[in-house]
N, C-alpha and C positions, 0 to 999 in steps of 0.2 A: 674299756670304760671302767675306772676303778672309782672315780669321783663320787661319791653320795649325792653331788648337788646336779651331776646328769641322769640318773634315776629318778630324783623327784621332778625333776621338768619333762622327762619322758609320763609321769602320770599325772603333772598339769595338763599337758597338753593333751592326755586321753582326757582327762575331766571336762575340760573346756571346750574341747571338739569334736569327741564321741560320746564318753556316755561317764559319768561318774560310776556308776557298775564294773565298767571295764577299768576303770585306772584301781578301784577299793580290790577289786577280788584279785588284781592282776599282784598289788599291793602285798597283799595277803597270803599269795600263794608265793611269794617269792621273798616273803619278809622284809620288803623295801628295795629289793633287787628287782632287775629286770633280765631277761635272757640277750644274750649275747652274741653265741656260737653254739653251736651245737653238733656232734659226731657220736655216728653208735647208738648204742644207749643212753647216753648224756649228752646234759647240756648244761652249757660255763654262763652261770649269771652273774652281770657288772661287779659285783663284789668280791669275785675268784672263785666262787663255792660252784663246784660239781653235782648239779641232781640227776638220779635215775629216773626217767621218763617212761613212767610205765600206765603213763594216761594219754594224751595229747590225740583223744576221741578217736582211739581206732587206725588215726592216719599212718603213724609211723612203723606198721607192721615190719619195713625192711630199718627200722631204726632212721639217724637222719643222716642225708648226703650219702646213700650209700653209691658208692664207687663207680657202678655200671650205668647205675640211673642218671647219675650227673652229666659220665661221658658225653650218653646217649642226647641227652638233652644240649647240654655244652656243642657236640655236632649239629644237632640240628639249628641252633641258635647261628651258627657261624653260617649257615647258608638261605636258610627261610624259616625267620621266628612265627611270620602269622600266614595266612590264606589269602586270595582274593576273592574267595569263598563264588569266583566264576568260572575258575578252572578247576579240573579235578586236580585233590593233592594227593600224590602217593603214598604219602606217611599215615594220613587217619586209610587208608584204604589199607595201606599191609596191616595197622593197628585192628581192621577190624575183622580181618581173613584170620590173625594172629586167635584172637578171644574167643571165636567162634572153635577155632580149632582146641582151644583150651577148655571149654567146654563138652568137646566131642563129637561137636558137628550136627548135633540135635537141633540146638535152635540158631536157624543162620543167617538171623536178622540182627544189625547192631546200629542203637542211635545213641552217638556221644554227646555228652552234658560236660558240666564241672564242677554241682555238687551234687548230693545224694536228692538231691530234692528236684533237680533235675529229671532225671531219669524215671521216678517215681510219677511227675506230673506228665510226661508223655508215656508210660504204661497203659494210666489211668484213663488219660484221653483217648488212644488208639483204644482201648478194650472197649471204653462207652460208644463210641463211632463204628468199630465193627459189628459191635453186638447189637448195636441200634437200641440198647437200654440205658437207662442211670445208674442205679443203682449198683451200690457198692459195698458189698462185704469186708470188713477188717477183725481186727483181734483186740478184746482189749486188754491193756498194755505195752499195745503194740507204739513204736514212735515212728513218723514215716518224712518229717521235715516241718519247716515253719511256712514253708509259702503256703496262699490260699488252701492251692487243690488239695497237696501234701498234708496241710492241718486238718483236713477232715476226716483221715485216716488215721491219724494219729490220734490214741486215747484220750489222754489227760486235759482234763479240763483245764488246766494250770495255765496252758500252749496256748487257748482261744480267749484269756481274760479281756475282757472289753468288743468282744468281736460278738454283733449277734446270727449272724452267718458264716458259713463259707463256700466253697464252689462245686461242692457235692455230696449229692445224697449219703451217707454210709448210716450203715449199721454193726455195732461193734459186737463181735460175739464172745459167747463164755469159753475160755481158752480148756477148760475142763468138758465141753460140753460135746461128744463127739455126733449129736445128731442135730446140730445147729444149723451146718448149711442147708440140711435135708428139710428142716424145720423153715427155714427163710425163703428158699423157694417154695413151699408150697403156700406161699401168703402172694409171693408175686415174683417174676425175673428180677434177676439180676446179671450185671455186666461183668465183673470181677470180685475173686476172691484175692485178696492181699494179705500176705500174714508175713512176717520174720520167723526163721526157723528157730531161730535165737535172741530172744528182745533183749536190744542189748541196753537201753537206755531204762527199762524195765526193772534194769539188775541182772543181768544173763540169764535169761529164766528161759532153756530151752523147751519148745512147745513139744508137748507127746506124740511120736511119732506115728503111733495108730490115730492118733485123734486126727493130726493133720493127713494121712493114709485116706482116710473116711472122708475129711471134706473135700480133698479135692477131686476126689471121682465121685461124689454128690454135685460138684459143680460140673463138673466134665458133663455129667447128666443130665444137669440143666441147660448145656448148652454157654456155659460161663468162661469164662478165663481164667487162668489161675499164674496169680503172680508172686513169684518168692522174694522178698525184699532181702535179699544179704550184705547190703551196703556196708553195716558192721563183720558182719558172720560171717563173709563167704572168705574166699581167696587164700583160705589156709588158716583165717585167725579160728576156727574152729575145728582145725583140721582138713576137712576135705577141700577140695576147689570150691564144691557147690555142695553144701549140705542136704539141700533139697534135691537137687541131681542125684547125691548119692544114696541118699534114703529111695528111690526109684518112684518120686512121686511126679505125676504126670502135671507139668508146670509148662505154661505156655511165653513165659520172661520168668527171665532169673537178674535182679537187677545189682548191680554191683560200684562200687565208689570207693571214697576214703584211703587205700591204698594203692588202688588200682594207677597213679599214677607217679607210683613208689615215694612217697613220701617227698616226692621233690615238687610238684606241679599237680594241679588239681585236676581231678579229669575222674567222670563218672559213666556208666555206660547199659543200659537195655540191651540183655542180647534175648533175643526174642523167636516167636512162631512166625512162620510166611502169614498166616492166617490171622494172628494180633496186627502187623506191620502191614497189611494190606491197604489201608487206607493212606499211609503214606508211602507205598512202594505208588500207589496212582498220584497223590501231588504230594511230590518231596517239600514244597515250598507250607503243607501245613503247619506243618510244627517245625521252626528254624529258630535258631543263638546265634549269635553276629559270631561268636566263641566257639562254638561245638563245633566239637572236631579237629580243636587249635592243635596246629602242626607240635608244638613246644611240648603239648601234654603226651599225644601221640605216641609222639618219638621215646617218651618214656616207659611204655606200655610194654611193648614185647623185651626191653633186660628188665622191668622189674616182675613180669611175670618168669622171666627165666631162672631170675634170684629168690622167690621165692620157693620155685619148686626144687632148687639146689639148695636149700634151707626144709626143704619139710620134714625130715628126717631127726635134725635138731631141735624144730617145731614137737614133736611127739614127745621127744625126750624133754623138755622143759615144761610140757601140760602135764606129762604124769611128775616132775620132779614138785613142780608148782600145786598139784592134786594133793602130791602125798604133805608137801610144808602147810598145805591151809588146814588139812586133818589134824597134823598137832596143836596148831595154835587155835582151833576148835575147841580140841581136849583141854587143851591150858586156860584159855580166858573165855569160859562159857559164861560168866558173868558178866560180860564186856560184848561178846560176838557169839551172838544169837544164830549162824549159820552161814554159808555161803554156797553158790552154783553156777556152774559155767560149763564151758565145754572147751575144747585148745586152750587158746591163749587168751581167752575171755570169761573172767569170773567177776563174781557179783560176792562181797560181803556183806553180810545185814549184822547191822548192831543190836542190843538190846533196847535202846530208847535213845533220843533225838542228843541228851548228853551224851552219852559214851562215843556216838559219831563225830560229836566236835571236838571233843577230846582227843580221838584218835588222828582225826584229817590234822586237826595242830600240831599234834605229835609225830607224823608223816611230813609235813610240811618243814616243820622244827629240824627235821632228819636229813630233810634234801630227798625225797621220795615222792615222785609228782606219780596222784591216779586221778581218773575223772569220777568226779561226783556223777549222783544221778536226780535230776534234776526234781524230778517227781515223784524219787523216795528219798527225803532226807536222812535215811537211817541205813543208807546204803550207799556204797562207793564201788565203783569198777577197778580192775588190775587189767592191765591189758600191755602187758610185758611184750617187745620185737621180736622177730624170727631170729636177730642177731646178738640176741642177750647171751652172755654167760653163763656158763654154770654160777662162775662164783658172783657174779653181779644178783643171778638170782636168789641165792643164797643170803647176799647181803640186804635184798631188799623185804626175805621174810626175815632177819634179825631188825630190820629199821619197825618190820611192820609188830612182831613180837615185843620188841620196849615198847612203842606203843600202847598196843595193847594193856602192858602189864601196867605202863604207867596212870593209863585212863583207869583201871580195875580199883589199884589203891585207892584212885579219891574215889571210886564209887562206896569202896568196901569203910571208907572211912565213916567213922560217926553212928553208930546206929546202925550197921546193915542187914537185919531184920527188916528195918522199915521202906519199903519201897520209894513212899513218897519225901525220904526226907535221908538222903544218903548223900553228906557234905562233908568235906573238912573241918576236923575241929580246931583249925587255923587260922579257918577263914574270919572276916570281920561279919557275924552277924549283927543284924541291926537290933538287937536287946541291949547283944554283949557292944555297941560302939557308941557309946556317947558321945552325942557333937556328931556323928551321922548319922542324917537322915537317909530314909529310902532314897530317895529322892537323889540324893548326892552321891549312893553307891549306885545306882541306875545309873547315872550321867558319867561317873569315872570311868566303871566296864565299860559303856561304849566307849567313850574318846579313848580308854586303850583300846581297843580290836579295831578301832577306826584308824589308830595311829595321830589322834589329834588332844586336844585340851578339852576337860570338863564344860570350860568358858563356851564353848564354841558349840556346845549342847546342851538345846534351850527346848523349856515344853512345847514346842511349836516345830523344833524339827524333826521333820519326816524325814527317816532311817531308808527309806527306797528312792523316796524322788532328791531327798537333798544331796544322799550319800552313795548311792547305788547298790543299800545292802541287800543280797540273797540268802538262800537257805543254811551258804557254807556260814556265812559271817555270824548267822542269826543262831546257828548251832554254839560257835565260840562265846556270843553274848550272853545265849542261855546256858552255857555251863559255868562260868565265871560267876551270874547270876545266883546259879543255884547253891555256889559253894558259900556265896556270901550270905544271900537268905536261906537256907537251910531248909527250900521249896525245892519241887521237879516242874521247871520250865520247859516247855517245846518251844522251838520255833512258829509254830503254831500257834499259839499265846502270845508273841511278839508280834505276827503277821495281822493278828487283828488289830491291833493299837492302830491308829490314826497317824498317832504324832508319837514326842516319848512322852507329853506328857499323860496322852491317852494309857501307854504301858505301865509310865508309874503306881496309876489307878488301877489296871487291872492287879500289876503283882501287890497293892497294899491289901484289894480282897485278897488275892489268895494266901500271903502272908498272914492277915489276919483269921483264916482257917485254919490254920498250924496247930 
């Protein structure tokens, strides 16, 4: 696909049939291209252009189509794609004798799902059912999925907008606090403890190992459950199999996804206590997916857990290569990047405010450098580089990530940079210095460029999320462009309140008129 005019009908047809969200950021992140192919580290979008993939949420830990996985799947496919899900199939059965054993034989219960959020909602049910309580300890920060049960584990309010419920009790604790569990039993039981040893959607913000050490033999002692969400974190992208396994904390599920079905096929999985899976080791028909346990996903399972552990070695070598390039570009653009934390091959960088983030993601995108945002901090982005990266691909991706940087720093440093609230280009069209532009008309331009559309076509009356499907990435790019023109420090934040634009217009003429 080299045509221009098959890319934008591929995001007509998101707009029109999904979601205008997904065709604008899909838009955005691929500068008008779409993905194509993809091999390795990269992937070939419609236009020729080669990106390193060092986002694509965790899943591609073996990179993509890696060799063994495909086989493995491609075999399966030629003989039994699905189940009759009335005879036993031997593919999820050796898949799940395989994980348990990949674990170490500790916990020898396995129920297969297909995504992370799967696996997370039958934890949660098996632990309230055997405990014979509701209630639910979580972390906050933590991210655990969008369905019902999953969003009430999950912190961020952002997750449950418009919801005034969800399907269970939680209470979210201070990740700093190491006498919290001990503190929430003694108000009343509880069923399970859930936490990420690593939140990855957080920012990589791995949780203090004595803290988690303490709550989960304060829950042990209350008689609770204790479940490690690694859906991001486990299976090598942090190093070990199971973080929490190897930290020696007594966990009764260790739940695991995202890669686990080597980047080819989805497939998520609870390996679990006899004592958590009790209630469905008596009726296996409680908790069932027409899907779990899909022979296709399966069969993926034991080469990409074999490929991974013939990669962990490489793994080490590329978190500390990866550790020691985020230290320099620390040292270099401390005006720009306010810090970063991770652990393997999952790190989290924090900007210094909502501009230098949209600066930088444009400047990454601009590069051919695909990372994931993080959804509930706009001032931070994930690196989540494959077990099959190069040295030198890594290399190039801290050079893509370093211009960046250095590029985003100049417009900060430009103009005044003393001043906090007023570090613009003195290039840019401020609306003093632009006769014959109004506010109003550089509002409406910035967006229809980051939209990719015409001034004409933004009117005080459209709404930037329900018209256009804009998010946090888009709204960072509008407020940096913004700022360079009004000679103002916009957030995203200031945009998310607007109505419409022409509600933003009004906000930013106060604040311009503050200056």
């Amino acid at each position: 696909m080299t045509d221009p005019s098959q890319a934008t009908a591929v995001f007509e047809r998101l707009r029109r049939h999904q979601s205008p969200k997904l065709a604008l950021t899909g838009k955005f992140a691929g500068r008008g291209a779409v993905e194509t192919a993809a091999s390795g580290s990269r992937v070939t979008l419609s236009d020729g252009r080669s990106a390193l993939d060092f986002g694509s949420y965790a899943v591609t830990l073996l990179g993509h189509r890696h060799p063994e996985v495909v086989a493995a799947v491609q075999r399966q496919l030629a003989v039994m794609p699905t189940s009759t899900r009335s005879l036993a199939n031997p593919v999820s059965a050796e898949a799940a004798a395989v994980l348990v054993a990949y674990f170490g034989g500790a916990l020898p219960k396995v129920y297969f799902g297909l995504n992370g959020a799967d696996a997370v909602e039958i934890a949660v049910k098996l632990a309230r059912l055997a405990a014979g309580r509701d209630r639910v300890l979580a972390v906050r920060g933590g991210f655990h999925g969008k369905t019902l049960g999953a969003l009430a584990l999950t912190h961020h309010p952002l997750f449950r907008t418009g919801l005034r419920g969800c399907a269970t009790d939680v209470v979210h604790l201070d990740p700093d606090d190491p006498d919290a569990v001990r503190r929430e039993g003694a108000r009343g039981p509880f069923a399970a403890l859930v936490f990420e040893p690593v939140q990855g959607e957080n920012g990589a913000v791995p949780l203090a190992p004595g803290v988690l050490r303490r709550w989960t033999q304060d829950a042990q002692a209350q008689g609770s459950f204790v479940i490690a969400d690694e859906i991001q974190c486990g299976l090598r992208r942090c190093g070990e199999r199971s973080v929490a396994l190897a930290e020696g904390l007594p966990v009764d599920a260790v739940l695991v996804g995202k890669p686990l079905g080597g980047g080819v096929v989805p497939l998520s999985a609870m390996v679990c206590s006899e004592e958590l899976y009790a209630p469905l080791a008596a009726d296996p028909f409680l908790h069932s997916a027409t899907f779990g346990g899909h022979p296709l996903s399966c069969a993926a399972l034991p080469a990409a857990l074999a490929a991974v552990e013939e990669l962990a070695g490489h793994g080490r070598m590329l978190a500390d290569r990866l550790a020691a390039g985020l230290r320099v570009l620390q040292a270099r653009h401390g005006r720009v990047m306010s810090g970063f934390r991770g652990r393997g091959l999952l790190w989290g960088i924090d900007f210094t405010a909502p501009q230098a983030a949209g600066e930088v993601v444009v400047g990454l995108a601009n590069a051919d450098l695909l990372v994931s945002p993080c959804l509930s901090r706009p001032t931070t982005v994930r690196l989540l580089p494959p077990l099959t990266t190069t040295a030198a691909e890594l290399d190039r991706a801290l050079d893509i990530l370093d211009s960046a940087l250095d590029d985003a720093g100049r417009i900060l440093a430009a103009d005044r940079p003393d001043q906090e609230n007023d570090v613009t280009d003195p290039q840019a069209p401020r609306t003093p210095d632009a006769p014959g532009r109004s506010l109003a008309d550089i509002v409406r331009t910035t967006i229809a460029d980051v939209l990719g559309t015409t001034p004409d076509e933004i009117s005080d009356s459209t709404d930037l999320e329900a018209d256009h499907g804009v998010d946090s990435l888009e709204l960072m790019a509008v407020g940096a462009q913004l700022e360079r023109a009004l000679g103002v420090q916009i957030s995203p934040e200031d945009l998310m309140r607007a109505d419409n634009v022409g509600h933003a217009i009004a906000l930013l003429t106060e604040r311009t008129a503050d200056r």
